[in-house]
N, C-alpha and C positions, 0 to 999 in steps of 0.2 A: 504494500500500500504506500509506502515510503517511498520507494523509486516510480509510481505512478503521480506523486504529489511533483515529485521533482522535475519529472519528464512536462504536465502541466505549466509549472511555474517557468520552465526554460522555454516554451513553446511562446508563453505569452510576453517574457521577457525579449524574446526576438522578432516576435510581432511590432511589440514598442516601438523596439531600435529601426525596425524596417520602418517602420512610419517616421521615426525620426530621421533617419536616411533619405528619405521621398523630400521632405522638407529642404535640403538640399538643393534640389534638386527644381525649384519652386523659383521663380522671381519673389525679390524680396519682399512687396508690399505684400505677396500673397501668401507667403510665409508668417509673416505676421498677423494677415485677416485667420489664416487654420490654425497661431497659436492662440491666440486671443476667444477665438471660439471653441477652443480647447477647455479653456478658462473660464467662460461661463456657463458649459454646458457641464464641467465638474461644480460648478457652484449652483446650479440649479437642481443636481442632482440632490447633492447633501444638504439644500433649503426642502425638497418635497421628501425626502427622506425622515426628516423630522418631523415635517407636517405628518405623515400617516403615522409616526411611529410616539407621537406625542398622546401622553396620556389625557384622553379625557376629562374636563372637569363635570360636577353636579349642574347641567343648564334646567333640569325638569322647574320646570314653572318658576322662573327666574325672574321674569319679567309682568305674571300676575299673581304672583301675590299680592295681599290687602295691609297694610297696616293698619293696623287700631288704635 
């Protein structure tokens, strides 16, 4: 199971590097539009990430109750 963990994590570590490589290979404004949208699509991620993963508060009838 070890050596299937590791064969995974090498596969994806040279995916990376290849697309880091491609970039390269890019004119630079457009290098910079794929990193930058790199950068918001991981920050978009780990913002909806929290949204679902955030705990619920008590909303049941929040907004009618009476005071007396």
């Amino acid at each position: 199971m070890f050596e299937l963990l590791k064969i995974a994590t090498f596969e994806i570590i040279t995916k990376f590097y290849s697309l880091i490589m491609f970039l390269n290979y890019l004119p630079s404004g457009m290098s910079e539009v794929v990193g930058i949208t790199m950068v918001f699509a991981f920050l978009v991620g780990v913002i909806l990430a929290a949204m679902f993963t955030a705990d619920k508060g008590n909303t049941k009838n929040l907004y009618t109750k009476t005071t007396r």
